[in-house]
N, C-alpha and C positions, 0 to 999 in steps of 0.2 A: 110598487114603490109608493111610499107616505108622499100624500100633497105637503106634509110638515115636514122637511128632514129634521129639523132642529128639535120639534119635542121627540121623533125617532130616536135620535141619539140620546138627548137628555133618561129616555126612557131605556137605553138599550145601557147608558151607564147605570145608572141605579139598579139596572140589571145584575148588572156585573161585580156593583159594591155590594150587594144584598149574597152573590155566590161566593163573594170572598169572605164575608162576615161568617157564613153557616158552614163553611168548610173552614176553619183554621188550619195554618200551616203545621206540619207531621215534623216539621226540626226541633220542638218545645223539646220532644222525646230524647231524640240527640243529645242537644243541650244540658238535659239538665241530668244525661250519663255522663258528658265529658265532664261537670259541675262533681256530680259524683265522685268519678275519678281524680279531679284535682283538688279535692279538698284528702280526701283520702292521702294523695300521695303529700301533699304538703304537712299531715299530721307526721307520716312515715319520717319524711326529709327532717321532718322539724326535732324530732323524738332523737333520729340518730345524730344530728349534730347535736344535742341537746347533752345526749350520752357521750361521744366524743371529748367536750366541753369537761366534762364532769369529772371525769374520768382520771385525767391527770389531776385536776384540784383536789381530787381526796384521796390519791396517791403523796402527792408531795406536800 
């Protein structure tokens, strides 16, 4: 056991921020498919109501 608990821990966090820095979290991956998928799908949405829209107007 450290005669210091205090710089112990001070050193056992800088520990811990230094492990989190050099691993970044693996959800970026995720992220930025669900990103993928939802621009995708809002071009889709957006195109068929667009066409919808249209449709009648240069019908009548």
């Amino acid at each position: 056991m450290s005669r210091f608990p205090h710089l112990a821990a001070q050193a056992e966090q800088r520990r811990r921020l230094q492990e989190i820095e050099t691993h970044p979290a693996d959800n970026s991956v995720v992220r930025d498919a669900f990103l993928g998928i939802g621009i995708r799908l809002g071009i889709v949405l957006g195109l068929a109501y667009g066409i919808q829209t249209v449709i009648p107007w240069l019908a009548g």
